[in-house]
ROSE-954897 format. One line per 2 residues: number of its first residue (from 1); for each residue y, x, z of N, C-alpha, C. Coordinates in pm, 1 decimal. Example, Ala and Ser with C-alpha at 12.3 -4.5 7.8 and 13.67 -1.06 7.14 Angstrom:
2
1) -569.0:1319.0:780.0:-450.0:1230.0:780.0:-330.0:1320.0:780.0  -225.0:1285.0:708.0:-106.0:1367.0:714.0:3.0:1290.0:787.0
! end
This chain:
210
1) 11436.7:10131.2:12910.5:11498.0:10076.7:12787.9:11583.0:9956.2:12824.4  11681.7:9965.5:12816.3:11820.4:9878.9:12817.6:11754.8:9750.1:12716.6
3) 11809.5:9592.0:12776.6:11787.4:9491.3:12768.6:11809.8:9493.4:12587.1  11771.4:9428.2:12493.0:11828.7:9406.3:12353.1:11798.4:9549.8:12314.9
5) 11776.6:9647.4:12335.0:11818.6:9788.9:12266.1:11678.8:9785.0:12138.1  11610.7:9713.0:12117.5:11524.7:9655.6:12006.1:11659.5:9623.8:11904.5
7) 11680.6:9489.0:11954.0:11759.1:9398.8:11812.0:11860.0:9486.3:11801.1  11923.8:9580.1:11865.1:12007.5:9672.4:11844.0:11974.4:9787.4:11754.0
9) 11831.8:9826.3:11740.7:11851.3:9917.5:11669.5:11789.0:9840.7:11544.0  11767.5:9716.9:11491.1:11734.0:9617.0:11387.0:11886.4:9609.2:11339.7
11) 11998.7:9566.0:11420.7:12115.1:9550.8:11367.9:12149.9:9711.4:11315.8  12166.5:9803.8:11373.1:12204.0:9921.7:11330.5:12134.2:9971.5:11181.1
13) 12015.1:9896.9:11182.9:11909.7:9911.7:11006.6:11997.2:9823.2:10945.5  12023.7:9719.2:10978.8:12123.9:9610.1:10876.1:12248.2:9687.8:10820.0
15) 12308.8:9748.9:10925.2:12436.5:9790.0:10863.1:12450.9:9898.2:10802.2  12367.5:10018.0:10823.6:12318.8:10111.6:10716.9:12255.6:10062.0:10610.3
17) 12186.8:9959.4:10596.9:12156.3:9842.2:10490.4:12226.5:9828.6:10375.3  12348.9:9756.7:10458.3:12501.6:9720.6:10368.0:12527.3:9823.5:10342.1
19) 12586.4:9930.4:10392.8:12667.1:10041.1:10385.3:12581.4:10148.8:10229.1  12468.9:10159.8:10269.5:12401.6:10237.4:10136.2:12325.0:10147.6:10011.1
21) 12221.9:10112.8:10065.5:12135.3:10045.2:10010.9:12208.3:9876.3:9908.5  12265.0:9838.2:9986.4:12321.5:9710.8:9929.6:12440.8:9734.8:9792.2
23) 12494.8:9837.9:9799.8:12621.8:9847.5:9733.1:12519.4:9929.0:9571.6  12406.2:9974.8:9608.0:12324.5:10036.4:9518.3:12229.8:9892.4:9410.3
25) 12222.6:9815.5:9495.5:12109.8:9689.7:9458.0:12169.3:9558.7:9472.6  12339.2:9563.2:9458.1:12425.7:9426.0:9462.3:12394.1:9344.9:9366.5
27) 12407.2:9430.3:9225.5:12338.9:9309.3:9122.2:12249.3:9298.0:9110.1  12134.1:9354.1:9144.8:12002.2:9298.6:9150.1:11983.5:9194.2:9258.0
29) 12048.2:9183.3:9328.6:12023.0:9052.1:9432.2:12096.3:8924.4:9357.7  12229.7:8965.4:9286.2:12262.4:8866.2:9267.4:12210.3:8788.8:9153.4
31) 12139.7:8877.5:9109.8:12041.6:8832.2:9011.3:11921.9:8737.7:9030.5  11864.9:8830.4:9100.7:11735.0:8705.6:9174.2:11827.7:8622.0:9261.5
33) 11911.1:8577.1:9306.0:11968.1:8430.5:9347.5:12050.8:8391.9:9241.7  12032.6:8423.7:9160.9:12058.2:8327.6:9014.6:11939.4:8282.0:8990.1
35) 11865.4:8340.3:8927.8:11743.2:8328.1:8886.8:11611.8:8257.0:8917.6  11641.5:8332.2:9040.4:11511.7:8280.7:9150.3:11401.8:8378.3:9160.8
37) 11302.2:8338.3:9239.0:11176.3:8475.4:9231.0:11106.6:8435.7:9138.9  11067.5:8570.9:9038.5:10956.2:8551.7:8977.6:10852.0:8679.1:8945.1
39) 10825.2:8700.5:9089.5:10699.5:8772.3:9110.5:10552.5:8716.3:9009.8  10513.5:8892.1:8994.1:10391.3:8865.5:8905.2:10243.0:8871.8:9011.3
41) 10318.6:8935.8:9136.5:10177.4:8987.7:9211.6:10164.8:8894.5:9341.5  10095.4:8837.0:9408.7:10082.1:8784.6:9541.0:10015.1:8876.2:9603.3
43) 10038.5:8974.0:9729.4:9967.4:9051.7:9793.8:9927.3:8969.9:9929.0  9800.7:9022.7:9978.3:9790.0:8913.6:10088.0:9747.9:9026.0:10202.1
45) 9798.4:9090.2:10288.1:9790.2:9189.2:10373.4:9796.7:9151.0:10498.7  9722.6:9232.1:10602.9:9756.8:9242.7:10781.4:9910.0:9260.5:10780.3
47) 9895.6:9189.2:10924.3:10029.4:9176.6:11004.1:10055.2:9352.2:11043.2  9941.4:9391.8:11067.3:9994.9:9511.1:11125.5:10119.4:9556.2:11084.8
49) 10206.6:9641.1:11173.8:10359.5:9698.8:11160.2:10370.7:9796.9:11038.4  10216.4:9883.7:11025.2:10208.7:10036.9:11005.4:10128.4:9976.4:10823.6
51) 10135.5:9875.1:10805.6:10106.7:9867.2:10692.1:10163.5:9799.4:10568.9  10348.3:9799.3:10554.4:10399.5:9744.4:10459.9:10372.3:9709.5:10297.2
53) 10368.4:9631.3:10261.7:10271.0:9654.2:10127.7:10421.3:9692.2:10033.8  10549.3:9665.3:10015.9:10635.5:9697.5:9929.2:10634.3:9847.2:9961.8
55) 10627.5:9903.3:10108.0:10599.4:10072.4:10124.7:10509.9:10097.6:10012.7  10396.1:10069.9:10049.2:10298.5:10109.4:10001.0:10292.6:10119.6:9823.4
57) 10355.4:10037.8:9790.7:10343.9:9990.5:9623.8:10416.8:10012.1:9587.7  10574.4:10113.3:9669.1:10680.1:10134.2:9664.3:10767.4:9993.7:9533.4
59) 10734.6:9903.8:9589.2:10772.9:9793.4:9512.7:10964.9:9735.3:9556.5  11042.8:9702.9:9462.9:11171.5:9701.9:9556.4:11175.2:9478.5:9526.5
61) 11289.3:9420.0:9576.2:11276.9:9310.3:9607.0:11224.5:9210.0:9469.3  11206.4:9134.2:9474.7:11180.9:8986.9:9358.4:11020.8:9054.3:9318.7
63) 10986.6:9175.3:9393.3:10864.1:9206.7:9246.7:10677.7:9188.8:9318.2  10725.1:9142.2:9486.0:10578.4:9074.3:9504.7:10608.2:8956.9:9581.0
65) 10495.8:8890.5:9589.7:10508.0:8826.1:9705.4:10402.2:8819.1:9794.5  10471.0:8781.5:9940.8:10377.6:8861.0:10063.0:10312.8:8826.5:10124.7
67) 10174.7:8784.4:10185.3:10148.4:8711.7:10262.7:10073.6:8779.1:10380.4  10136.7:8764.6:10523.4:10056.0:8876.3:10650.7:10018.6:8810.3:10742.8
69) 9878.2:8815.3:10768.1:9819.1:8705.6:10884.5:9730.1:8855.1:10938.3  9680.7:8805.9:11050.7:9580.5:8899.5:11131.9:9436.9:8934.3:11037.4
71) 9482.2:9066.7:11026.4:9326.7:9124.7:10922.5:9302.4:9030.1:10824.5  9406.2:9013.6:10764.7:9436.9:8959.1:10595.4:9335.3:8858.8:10577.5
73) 9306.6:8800.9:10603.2:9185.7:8672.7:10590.1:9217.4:8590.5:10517.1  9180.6:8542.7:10406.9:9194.3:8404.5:10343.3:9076.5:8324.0:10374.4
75) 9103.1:8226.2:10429.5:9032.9:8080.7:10478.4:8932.5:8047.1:10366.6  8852.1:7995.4:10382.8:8792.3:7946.5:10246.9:8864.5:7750.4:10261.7
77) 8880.4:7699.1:10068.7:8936.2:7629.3:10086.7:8900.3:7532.4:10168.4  8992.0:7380.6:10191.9:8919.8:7282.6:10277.0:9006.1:7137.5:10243.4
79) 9000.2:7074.5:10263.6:9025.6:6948.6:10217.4:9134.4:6922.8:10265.3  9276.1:6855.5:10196.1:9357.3:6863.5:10237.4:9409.2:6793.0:10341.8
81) 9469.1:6801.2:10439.5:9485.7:6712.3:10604.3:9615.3:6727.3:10662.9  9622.8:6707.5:10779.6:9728.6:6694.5:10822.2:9739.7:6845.0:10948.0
83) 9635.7:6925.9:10947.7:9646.7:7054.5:11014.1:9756.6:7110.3:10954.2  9738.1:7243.5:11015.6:9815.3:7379.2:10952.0:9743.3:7478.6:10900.8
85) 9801.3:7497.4:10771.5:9741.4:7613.9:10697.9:9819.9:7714.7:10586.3  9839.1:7786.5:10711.5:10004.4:7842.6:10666.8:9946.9:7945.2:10550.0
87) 9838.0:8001.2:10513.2:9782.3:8071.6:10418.0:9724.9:8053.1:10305.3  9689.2:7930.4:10349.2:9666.2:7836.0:10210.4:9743.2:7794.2:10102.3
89) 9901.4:7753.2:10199.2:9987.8:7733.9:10128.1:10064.7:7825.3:10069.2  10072.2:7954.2:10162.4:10159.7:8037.7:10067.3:10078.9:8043.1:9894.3
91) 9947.0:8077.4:9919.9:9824.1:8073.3:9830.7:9881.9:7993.4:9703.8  9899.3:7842.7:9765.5:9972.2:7755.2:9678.9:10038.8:7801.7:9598.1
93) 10141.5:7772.2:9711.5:10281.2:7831.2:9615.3:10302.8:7895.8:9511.1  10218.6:8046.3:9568.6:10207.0:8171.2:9454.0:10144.4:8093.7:9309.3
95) 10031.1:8054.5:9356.3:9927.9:8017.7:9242.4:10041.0:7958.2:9155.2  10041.6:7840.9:9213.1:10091.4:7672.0:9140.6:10180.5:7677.5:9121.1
97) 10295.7:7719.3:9150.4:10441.9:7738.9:9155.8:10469.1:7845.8:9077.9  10463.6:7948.2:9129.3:10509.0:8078.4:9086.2:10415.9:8145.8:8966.9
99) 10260.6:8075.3:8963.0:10200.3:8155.7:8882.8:10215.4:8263.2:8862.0  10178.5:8337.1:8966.8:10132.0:8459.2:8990.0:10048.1:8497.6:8890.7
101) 10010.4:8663.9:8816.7:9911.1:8692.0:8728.8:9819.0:8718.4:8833.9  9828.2:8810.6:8911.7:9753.5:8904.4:9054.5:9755.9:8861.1:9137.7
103) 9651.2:8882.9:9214.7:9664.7:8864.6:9384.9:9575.4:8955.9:9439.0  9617.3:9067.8:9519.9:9579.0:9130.1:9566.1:9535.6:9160.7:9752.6
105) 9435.2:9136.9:9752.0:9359.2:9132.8:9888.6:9396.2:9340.1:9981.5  9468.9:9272.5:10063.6:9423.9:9452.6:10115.1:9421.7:9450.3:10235.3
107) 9329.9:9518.3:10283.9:9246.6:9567.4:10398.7:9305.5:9703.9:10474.2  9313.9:9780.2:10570.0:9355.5:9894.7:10626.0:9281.0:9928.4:10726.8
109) 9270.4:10062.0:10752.9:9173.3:10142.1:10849.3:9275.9:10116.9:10980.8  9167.1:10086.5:11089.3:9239.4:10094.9:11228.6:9282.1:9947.9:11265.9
111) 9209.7:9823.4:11158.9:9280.6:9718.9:11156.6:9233.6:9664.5:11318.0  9314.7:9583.8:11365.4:9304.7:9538.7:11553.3:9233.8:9391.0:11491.1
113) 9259.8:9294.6:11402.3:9191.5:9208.8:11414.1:9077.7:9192.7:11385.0  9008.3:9316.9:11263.2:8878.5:9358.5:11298.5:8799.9:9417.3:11391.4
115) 8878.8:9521.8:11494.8:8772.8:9554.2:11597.1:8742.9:9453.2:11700.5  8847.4:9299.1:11691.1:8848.0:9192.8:11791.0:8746.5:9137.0:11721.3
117) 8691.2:9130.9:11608.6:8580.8:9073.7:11563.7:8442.9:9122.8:11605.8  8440.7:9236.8:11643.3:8309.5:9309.6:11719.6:8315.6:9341.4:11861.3
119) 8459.8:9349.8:11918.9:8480.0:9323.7:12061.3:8500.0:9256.2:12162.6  8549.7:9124.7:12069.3:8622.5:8991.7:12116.0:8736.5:9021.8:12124.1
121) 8842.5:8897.6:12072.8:8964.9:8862.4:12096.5:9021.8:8924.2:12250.3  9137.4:9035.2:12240.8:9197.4:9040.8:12387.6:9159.4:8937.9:12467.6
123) 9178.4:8948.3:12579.0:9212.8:8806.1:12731.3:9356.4:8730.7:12721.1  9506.2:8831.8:12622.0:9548.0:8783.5:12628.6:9605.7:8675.3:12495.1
125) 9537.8:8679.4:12437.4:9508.5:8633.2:12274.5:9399.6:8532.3:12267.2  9418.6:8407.3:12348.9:9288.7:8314.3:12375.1:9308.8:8226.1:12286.5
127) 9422.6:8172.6:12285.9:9483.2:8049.6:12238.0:9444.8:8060.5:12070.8  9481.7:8114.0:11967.8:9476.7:8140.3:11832.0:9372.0:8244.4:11749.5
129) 9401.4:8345.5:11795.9:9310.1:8432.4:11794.7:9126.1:8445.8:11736.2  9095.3:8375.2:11834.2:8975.8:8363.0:11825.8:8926.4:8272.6:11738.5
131) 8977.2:8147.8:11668.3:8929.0:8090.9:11596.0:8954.6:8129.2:11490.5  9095.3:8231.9:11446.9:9123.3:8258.7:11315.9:9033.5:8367.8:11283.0
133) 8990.6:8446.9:11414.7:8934.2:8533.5:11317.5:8752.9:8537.3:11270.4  8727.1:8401.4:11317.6:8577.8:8354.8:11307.7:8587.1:8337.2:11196.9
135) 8687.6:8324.1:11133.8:8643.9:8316.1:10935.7:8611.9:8416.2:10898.7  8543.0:8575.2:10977.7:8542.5:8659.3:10923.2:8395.6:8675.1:10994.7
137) 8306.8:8606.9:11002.8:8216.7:8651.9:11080.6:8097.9:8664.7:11009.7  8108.3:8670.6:10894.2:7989.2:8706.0:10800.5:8012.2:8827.6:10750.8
139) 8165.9:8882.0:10763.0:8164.7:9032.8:10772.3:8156.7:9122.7:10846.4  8147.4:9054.8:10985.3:8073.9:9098.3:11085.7:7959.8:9103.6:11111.9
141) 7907.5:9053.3:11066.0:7741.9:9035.2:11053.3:7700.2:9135.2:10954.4  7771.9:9141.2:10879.4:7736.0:9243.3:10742.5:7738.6:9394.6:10839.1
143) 7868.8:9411.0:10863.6:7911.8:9552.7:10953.9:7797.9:9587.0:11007.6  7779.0:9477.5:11076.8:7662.8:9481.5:11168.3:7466.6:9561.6:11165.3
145) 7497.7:9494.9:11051.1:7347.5:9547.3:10965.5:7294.2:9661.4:10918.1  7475.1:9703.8:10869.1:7427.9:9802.6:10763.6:7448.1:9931.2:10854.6
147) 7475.0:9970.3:10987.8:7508.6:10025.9:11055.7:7488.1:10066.7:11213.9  7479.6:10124.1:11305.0:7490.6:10117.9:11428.1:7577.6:10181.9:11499.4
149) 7670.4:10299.8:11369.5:7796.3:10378.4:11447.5:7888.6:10246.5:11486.9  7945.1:10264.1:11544.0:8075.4:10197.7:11583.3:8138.5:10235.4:11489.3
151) 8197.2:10341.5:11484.7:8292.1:10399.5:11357.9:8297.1:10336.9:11250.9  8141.8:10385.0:11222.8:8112.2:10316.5:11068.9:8105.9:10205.4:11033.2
153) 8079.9:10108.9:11158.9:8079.1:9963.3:11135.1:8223.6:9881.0:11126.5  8343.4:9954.5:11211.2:8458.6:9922.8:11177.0:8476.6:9948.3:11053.9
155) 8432.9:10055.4:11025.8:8521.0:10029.0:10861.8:8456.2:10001.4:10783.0  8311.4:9930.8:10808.7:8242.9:9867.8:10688.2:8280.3:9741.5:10689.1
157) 8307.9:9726.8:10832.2:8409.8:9577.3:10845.8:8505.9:9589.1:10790.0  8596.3:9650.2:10811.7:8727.6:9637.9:10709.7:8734.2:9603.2:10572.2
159) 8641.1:9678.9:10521.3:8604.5:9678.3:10399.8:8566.0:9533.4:10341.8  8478.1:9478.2:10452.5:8371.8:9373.3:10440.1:8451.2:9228.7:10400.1
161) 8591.5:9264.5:10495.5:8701.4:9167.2:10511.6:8803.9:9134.1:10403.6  8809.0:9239.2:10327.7:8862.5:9223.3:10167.9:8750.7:9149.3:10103.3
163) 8655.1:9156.8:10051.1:8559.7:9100.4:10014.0:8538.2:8959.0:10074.8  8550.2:8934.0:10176.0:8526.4:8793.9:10246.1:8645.1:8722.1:10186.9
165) 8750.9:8781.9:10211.7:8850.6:8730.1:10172.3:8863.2:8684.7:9997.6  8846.7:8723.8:9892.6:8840.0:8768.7:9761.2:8742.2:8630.2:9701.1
167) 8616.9:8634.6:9803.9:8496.9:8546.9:9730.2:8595.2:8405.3:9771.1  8621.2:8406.1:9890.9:8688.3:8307.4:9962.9:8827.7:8233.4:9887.0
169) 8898.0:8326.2:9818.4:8969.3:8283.1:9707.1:8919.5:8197.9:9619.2  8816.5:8243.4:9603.1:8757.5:8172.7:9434.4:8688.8:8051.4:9492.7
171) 8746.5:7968.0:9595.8:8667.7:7871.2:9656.1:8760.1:7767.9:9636.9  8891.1:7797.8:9617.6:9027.9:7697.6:9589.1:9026.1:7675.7:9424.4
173) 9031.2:7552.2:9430.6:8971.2:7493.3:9308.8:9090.1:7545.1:9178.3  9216.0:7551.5:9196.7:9337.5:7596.5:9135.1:9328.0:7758.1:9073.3
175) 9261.6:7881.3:9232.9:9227.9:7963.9:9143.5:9124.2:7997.9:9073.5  9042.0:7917.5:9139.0:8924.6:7907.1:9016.9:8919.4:7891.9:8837.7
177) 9003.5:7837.2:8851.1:9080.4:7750.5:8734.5:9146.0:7832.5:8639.0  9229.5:7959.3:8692.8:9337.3:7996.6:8667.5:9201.7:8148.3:8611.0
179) 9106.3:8208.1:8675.6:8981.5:8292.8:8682.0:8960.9:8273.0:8564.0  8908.1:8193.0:8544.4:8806.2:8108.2:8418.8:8860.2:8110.3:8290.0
181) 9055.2:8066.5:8319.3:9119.2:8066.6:8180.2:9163.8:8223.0:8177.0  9144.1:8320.3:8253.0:9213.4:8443.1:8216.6:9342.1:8484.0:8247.8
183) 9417.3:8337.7:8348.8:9526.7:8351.5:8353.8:9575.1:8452.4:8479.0  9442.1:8478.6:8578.4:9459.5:8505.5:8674.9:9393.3:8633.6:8697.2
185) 9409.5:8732.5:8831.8:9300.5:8857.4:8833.7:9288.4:8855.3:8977.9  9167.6:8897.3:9017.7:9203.4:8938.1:9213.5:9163.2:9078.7:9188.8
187) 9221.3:9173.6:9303.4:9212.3:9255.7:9311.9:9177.5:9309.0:9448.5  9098.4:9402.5:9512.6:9085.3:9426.7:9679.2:9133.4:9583.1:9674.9
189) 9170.4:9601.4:9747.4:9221.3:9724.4:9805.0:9240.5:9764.5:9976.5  9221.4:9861.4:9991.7:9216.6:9941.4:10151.8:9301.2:10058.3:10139.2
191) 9398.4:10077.2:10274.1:9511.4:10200.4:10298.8:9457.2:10227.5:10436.5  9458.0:10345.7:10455.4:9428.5:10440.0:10510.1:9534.7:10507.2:10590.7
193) 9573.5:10409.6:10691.4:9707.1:10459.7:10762.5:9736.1:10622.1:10808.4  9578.2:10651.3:10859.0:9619.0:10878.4:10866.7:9673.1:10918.1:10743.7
195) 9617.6:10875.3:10666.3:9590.6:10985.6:10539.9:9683.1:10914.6:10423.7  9745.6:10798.0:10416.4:9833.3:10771.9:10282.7:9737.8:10696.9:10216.9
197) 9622.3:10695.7:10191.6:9517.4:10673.5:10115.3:9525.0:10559.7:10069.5  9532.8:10512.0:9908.6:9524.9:10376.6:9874.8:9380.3:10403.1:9792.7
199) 9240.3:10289.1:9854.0:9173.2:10243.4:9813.2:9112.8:10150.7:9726.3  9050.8:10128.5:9562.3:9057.5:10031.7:9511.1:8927.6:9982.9:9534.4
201) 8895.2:9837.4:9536.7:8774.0:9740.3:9520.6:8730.9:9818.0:9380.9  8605.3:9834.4:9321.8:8533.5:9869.2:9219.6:8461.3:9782.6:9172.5
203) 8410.8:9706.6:9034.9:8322.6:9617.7:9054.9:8164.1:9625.5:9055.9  8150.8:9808.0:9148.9:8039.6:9820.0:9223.0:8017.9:9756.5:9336.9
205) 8101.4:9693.5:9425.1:8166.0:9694.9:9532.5:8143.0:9827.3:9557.9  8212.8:9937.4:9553.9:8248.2:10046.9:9631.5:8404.3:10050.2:9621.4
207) 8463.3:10113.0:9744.6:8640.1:10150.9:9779.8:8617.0:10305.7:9703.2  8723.2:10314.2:9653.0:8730.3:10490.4:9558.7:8896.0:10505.5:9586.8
209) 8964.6:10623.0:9552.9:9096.1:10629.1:9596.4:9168.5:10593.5:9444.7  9309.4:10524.2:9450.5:9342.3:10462.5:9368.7:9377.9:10616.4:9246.4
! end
């Protein structure tokens, strides 16, 4: 593979971009940069490549907003400092700013930063890695319990990790707030990268197909 032949075929998506897509959705852009965003949904999804959430929700621009960290984790809250907490804040934003109605937690089969939670972090993933994904280690522990397949414990982890994430929401004092008055909803969900499969949270906790 020839040097650049990546950003080359990223530029070649841009200009089929312009050429179809843009001349179809001109005033709708120029709309939301009038306007501004005013998304109703905050989705908070894995980085993974294979799991776009506007794919998925076949959603087109201004109508979510996105947030993708390794195996979708929301932090539980913490006092405010001078760290980084690049998830917190999008969190913010959505909440406080944008007032979001939704926020939707989603989880996916095959996720890599959950099986690093039962395998350990790669060798070459030392630096970051490993501490981000220790916020998930009570859903590892859960996996853990209820199970001894491997199989099954990945994806009870997966599962486990929407849920970690979700309670972990309601720990930020803003959406708590927002819960209570009705202004707000969470939602969990799991996709199923073989199969298409969109999964909803139940308030059995059981995943069912949407």
């Amino acid at each position: 593979m020839s040097e650049g032949y990546e950003m080359d075929q990223l530029v070649d998506g841009y200009r089929r971009f312009r050429a179809t897509s843009w001349p179809e959705r001109k005033a709708l852009f120029e709309k939301l940069a009038a306007r501004g965003q005013r998304p109703q949904t905050l989705v908070i999804a894995c980085s993974d490549s294979r799991v776009d959430p506007s794919m998925i929700f076949d959603a087109g621009p201004g109508e979510l907003f996105v947030v993708r960290n390794v195996a979708n984790i929301v932090p539980p809250y913490s006092t405010p400092d001078h760290h980084h907490h690049g998830t917190s804040a999008a969190i913010e934003f959505a909440v406080r700013v944008l007032e979001v109605s939704e926020i939707v937690v989603m989880g996916h089969a095959l996720c890599g930063g959950a099986g690093a939670l039962i395998d350990g972090a790669p060798d070459a993933a030392q630096d970051f890695l490993p501490d981000w994904i220790r916020i998930a280690t009570p859903a590892r522990d859960i996996a853990l319990q209820l199970s001894q397949d491997p199989e099954e414990q990945r994806r009870i982890l997966e599962h486990q990790c929407v849920k970690l994430s979700l309670r972990n929401l309601e720990t930020f004092p803003w959406v708590r707030e927002r819960l209570d008055d009705g202004k707000l909803v969470l939602h969990g969900a799991y996709f199923a990268v073989a199969t298409g499969v969109l999964e909803m949270l139940n308030k059995d906790g059981t995943f069912r197909p949407a």
